[in-house]
N, C-alpha and C positions, 0 to 999 in steps of 0.2 A: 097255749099248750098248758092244760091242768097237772095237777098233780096225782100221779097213780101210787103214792106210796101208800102205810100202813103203818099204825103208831095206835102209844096207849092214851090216855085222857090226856087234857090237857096239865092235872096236876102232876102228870109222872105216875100215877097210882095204876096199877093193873090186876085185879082180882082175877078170879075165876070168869071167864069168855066162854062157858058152853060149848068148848070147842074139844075138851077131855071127857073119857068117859071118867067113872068111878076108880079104875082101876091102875089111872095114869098113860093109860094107851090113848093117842090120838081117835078119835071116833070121825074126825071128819078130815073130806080129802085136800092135798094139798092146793087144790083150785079153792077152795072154801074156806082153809086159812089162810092165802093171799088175798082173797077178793075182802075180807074180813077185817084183815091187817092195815089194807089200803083205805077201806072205807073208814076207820078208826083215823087211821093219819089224818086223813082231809079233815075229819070232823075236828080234830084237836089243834087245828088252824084256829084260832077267835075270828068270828061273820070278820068284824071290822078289820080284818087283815088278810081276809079273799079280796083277791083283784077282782074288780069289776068287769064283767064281759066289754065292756064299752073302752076298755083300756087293753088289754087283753095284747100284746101283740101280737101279728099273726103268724102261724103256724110257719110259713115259708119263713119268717125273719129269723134267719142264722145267728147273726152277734145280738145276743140282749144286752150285753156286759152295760151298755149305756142307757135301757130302761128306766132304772131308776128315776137320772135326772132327767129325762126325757118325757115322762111320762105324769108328771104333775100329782102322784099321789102319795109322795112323800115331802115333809114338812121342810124346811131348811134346817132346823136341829136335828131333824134325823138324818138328810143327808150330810151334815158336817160330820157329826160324831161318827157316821158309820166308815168317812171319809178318812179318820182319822188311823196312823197306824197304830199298832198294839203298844210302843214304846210310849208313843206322844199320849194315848189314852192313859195309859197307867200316868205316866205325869199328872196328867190333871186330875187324875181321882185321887193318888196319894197326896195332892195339895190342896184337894174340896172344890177346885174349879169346878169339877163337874160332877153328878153325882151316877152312884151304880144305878140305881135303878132307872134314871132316864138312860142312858148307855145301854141296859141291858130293855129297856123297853125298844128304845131303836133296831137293836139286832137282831130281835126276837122277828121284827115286823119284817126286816130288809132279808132274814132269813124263810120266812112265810115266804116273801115273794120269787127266793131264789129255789127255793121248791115247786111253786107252782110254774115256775119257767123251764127246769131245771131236772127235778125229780131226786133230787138231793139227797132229802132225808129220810130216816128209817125211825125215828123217835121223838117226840115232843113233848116238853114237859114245862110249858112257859109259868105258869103259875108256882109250880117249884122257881125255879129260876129268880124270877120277880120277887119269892119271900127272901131268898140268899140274899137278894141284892140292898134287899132294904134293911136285913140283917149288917152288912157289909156297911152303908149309909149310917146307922144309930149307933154301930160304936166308933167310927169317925167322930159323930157328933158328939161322942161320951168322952172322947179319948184324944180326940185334935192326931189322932195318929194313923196310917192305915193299916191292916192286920198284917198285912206283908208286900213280896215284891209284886204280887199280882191283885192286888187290893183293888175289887170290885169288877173287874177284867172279866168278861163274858170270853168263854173258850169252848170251843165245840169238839164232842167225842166222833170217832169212827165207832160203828154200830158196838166192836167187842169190849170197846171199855166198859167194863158192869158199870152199871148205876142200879140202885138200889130201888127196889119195885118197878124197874125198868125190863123190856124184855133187850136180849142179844140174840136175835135170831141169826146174826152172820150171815144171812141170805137163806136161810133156809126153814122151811115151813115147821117142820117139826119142833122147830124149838119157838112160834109164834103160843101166846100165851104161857112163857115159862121165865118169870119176870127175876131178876137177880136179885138174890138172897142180902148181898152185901154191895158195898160199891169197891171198887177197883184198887188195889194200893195206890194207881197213878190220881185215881184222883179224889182217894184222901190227901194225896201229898200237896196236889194243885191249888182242894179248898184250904187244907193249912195256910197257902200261900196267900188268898183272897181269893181265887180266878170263884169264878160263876158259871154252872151247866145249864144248857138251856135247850137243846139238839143235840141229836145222834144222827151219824150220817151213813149214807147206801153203802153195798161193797157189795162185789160179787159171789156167787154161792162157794159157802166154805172161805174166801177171801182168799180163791187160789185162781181166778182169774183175771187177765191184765187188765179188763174193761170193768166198770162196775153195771153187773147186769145179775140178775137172778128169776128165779121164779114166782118170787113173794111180792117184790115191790117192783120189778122191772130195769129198765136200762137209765141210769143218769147220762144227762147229756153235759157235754163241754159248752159252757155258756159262750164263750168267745166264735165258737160255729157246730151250732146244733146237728150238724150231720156228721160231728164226729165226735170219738172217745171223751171224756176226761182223764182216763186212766182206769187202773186198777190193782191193789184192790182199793184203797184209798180214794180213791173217784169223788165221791159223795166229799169227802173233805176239801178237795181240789174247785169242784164244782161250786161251793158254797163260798169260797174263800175269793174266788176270782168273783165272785157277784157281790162282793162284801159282806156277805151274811154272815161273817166271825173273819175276826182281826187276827186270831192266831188258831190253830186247830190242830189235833193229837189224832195221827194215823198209826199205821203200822206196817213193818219191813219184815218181810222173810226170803222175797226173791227179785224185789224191786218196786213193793206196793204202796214206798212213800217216793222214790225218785219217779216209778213210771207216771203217776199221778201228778207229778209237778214239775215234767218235762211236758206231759200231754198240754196242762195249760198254760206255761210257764210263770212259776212261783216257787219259793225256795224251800227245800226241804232237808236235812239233818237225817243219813240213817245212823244209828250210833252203833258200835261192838253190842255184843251182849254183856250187861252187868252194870250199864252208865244211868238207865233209865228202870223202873218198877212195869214187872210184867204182873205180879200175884195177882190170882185170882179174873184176868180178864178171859173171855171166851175163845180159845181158840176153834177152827174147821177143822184141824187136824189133832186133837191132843192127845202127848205120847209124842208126840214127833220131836225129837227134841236132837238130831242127828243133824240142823242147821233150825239154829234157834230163830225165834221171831221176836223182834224185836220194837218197840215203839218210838214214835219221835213227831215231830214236830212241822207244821205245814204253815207258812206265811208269805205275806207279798214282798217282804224284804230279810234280808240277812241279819240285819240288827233284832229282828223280833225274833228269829230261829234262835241267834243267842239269850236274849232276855229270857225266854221258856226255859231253855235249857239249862241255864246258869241255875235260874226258880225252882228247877227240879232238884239240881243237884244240890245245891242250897239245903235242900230241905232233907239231906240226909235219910236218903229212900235205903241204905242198906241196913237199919233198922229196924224197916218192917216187910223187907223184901229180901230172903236170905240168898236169893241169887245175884242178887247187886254187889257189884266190888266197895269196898270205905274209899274212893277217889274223891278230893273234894273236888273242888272247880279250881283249875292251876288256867291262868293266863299265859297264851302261849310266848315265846318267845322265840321270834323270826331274824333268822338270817336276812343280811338287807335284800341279797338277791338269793332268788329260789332255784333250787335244779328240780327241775320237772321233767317229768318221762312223759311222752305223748304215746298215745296209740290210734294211728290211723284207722284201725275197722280190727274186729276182733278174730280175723280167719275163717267168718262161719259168715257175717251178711256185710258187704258194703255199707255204709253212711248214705243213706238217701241225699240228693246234691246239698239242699240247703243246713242239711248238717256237717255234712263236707266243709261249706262254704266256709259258716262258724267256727269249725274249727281250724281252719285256715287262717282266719281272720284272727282269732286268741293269741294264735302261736304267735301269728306275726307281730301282735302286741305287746304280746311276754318277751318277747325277743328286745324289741324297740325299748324296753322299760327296763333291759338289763337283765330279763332272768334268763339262763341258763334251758337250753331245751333239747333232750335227749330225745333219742330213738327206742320205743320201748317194742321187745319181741310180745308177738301174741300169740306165739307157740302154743303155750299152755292153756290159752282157754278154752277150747274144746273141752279139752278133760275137764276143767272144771266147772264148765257148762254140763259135761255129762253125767259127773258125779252127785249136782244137784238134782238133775231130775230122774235118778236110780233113786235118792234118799225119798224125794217126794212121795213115790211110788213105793216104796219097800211092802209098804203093808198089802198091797193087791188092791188099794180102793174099799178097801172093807171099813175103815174107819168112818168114811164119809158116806159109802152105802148103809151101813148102819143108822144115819142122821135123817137120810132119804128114804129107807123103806118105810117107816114107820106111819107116813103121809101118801106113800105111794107116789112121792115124788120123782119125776124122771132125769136121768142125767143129762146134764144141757151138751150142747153140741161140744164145744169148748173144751169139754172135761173127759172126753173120751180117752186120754190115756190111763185115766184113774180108772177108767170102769172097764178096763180090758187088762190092765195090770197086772201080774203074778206075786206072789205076798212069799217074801225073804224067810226063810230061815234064821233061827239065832246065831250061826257060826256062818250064812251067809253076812247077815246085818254085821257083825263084827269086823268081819273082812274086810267093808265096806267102810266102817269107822276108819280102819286100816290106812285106807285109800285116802281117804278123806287126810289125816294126820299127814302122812307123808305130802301130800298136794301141797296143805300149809307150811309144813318145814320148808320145801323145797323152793317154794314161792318167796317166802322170808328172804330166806339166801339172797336168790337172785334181785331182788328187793335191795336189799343192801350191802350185794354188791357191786349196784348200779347208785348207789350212795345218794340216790332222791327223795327231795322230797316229799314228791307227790306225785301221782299220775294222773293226767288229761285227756278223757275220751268222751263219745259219746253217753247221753244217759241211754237214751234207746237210739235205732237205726233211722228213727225218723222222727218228726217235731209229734203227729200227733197220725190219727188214723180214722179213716171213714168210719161209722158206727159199724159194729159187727164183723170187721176185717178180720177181729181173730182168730175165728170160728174155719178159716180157711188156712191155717198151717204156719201162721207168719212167726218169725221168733223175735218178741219183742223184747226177752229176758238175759240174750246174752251178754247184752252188758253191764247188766246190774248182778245177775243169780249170781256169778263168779264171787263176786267181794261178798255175797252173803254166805258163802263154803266157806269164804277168807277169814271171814269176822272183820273186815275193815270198816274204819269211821268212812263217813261220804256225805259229799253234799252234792246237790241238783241242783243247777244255778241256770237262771236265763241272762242270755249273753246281754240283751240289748238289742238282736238282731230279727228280723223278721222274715218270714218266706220270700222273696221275690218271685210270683208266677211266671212271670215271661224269662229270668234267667235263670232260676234253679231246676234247670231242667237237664236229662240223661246224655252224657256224651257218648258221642254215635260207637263209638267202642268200647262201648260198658261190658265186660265181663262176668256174670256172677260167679260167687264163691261155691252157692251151693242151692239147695233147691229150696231153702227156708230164703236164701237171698234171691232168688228169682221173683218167687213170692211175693218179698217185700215192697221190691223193683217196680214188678208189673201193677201190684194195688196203691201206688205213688199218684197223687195227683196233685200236679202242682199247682192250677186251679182251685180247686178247694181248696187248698194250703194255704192259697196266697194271704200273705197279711197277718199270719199266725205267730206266736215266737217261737224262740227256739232253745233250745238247751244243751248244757254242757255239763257232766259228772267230772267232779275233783276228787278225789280216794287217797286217803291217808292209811296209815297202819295203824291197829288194833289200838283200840283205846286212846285215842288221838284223837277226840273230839274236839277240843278246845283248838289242837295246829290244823286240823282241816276247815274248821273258820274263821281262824284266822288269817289262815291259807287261799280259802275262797276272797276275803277282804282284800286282798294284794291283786287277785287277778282282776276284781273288777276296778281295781284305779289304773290297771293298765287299759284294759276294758273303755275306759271313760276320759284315757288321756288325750 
């Protein structure tokens, strides 16, 4: 399976593409600037880093995830270093063991191939990359020291991080050849740190749907079983990260598009409050929306790397050049021996598909066994504030986003039909609505703490992951994430350790639905394709509580692993 994406040269450089008239109006149609965009992607592959037809696996093979070593055409130093996690890499480059540029040569390759498998990415700029890297390597060599905590560390973007002569299309055609001016505050703050770009990854149109699929580059697949999701919006990060193709990666959160992404494949992901992390200047699908902020953070195979980024970030004192960031430095959390946890069985709206069920069956009974404390938490409220996010989504009538689409004559995707049938707020309506919104959170607080936890445990989504294109049919993958993004709560997405079992995670004969998004869910469940997948579980702290929800995740998986 090739790759169908679309990307600028390989140095990152993007002039003018003959695809604008004079006047800044797009002149060609959005068929013409995806087929354009794609054929650029592939090209800015290097020959020696196209798979070979004769290795090629085939189309029917579901898990590549084991490709790599399987397939004899990567060296043993690229398979170790890419092998290696993001913590253990920074070691050896802060100590000269190993150097940036072979590291960032290996990922650049294992990333090529996790595109061509995959359909990943949305940008390539190895040649940039590769000078950072050896930037990175000669003042090591000058300096016996490494420039910081991220010191020659290859980290990959979701497509809206700017990078400079980079495009951020965001999935959407009319912004292909319309290359960023500047690069991103996050990752000014990243390269202060050392990290190295080298890829930008898929997401879906606008990065307002759960799957990452669009018009421009197409649907990313979940490497672990190609006939289903990786997520979204975040996808492309999820996808690349499970195939090794970058040890740590930077998505983004506004309604579940760093948890849905790293419950689809399971790998661990950070959504933080608004103000902990640098949003300035990156591209948003909706901008103006700022009634449930979106947020950035952090995608890895393990827990220890979600913190190493995140500490790097905040380290770097982003409320400096980012006036929306709080002055919070990085406080190490400090945990009660034993935890009061609030659980929530299902969220009033869809059932836990069984093997999510199962999972969380399984935690509690851990957390239990380990000493911590485990309450009963009401889900009264999340309706409302399932509903309240999707009036804000919508407030403007879809005009923002039609706006991005006519200009290409692009069509709205299936997926997206409530933005494009939408009615557009009022200002003393939208107020009202703030209104709404404010009260939900006081009231939430309250009962927050006057249930005295400190944390709650549910699912990330209803189910571990989903057939490609299941969305497009009604399912609601966001009610358990969009709530905490009304909330503002810190969160992490963690996989249990547990895996589908096909033959017993199956529907007990008096399965009820909740509702007709849970029927939905129910009926497009196949435990069969499932089988063998991981699975996931969302931890949620309170606002700005970054550092005790990972700390917090730490505690459940030694229960996890007792």
């Amino acid at each position: 399976m090739t790759a169908s994406g679309g990307a600028n040269s390989a140095n990152g450089t993007n002039g003018t593409n003959g695809l604008k008239s004079t006047n800044g109006v797009k002149s060609s149609s959005w068929e013409e600037l995806g087929a354009k965009k794609r054929s650029d992607l592939l090209a800015s592959i290097p020959k020696e880093w196209r798979i070979p037809e004769s290795l090629l696996p085939p189309e029917s093979q579901d898990d590549v995830t084991g490709w790599p070593e399987a397939s004899g055409w990567f060296t043993k130093e690229e398979l170790d270093i890419t092998s290696l996690t993001a913590s253990e890499l920074v070691a050896k480059l802060a100590s000269g063991a190993l150097k940036s540029e072979n590291v960032t040569r290996a990922f650049c390759k294992r990333a090529s191939a996790a595109h061509q498998l995959t359909n990943c990415l949305s940008e390539i700029f190895f040649d940039r990359a590769i000078a950072m890297a050896r930037a990175r390597d000669e003042y090591f060599a000058e300096t016996g020291k490494p420039i910081g905590p991220l010191h020659g560390l290859p980290i990959s973007l979701k497509d809206n991080i700017n990078v400079k002569s980079v495009d951020s299309t965001v999935g959407m055609a009319t912004h292909v050849g319309d290359p960023a001016k500047a690069d991103a505050t996050l990752a000014e703050v990243l390269e202060d740190a050392g990290a190295v770009f080298y890829v930008k990854t898929n997401v879906p149109t606008a990065m307002m749907i759960a799957e990452s699929v669009n018009n421009v580059f197409g649907r990313t697949l979940n490497p672990r079983n190609r006939q289903t999701t990786s997520g979204g919006s975040s996808g492309g990060e999820s996808a690349l990260i499970v195939m090794k193709g970058s040890p740590v990666g930077v998505g983004s959160d506004i309604g579940g598009s760093l948890r849905i992404p790293a419950a689809c494949t399971g790998i661990f992901t950070l959504r933080p409050s608004s103000g902990r992390f640098p949003v300035r200047n990156c591209r948003s699908g909706m901008p103006g929306q700022e009634a449930i902020p979106s947020v950035n953070g952090p995608l890895a195979p393990t827990l220890e790397d979600v913190k190493l980024y995140s500490k790097a970030v905040i380290d770097g004192q982003p409320w400096l050049k980012d006036p929306k960031c709080v002055p919070i430095p990085w406080r190490e959390a400090e945990l009660p021996s034993k935890l009061r946890i609030g659980v929530m069985w299902h969220d009033g709206m869809v059932h836990p598909t069984p093997p999510v069920t199962r999972a969380l069956k399984h935690t509690v009974a851990k957390l239990k066994a380990a000493g911590h404390e485990i309450v009963e938490w009401d889900h009264s409220d999340q309706a409302e504030g399932y509903l309240l996010m999707q009036r804000m989504f919508v407030a403007d009538g879809g005009l923002t986003i039609k706006s991005q689409l006519d200009p290409s004559g692009e069509p709205w995707r299936e997926e997206m039909q409530a933005y494009a049938v939408a009615r557009e707020l009022g200002t003393a309506e939208m107020w009202r609505l703030h209104l709404e919104r404010t009260d939900f959170q006081n009231r939430h607080l309250d009962r927050w703490n006057k249930a005295g936890i400190d944390a709650l445990l549910l699912p990330t989504i209803p189910f571990n992951t989903v057939r490609n294109g299941a969305f497009r049919h009604g399912e609601n993958p966001v009610g358990y994430t969009g709530v905490y993004n009304v909330l503002d709560y810190s969160a992490v997405s963690f996989p249990t350790g547990l895996d589908v079992d096909g033959s017993a995670d199956v529907h007990a004969t008096d399965y009820t639905p909740l509702s007709g998004d849970c029927k939905d869910v129910h009926e497009t469940y196949e435990a069969d394709l499932m089988h063998g997948l991981p699975i996931s579980l969302q931890l949620v702290a309170r606002r700005l509580e970054e550092e005790k929800v990972l700390a917090m995740t730490g505690r459940v998986l030694e229960a996890l692993s007792a």
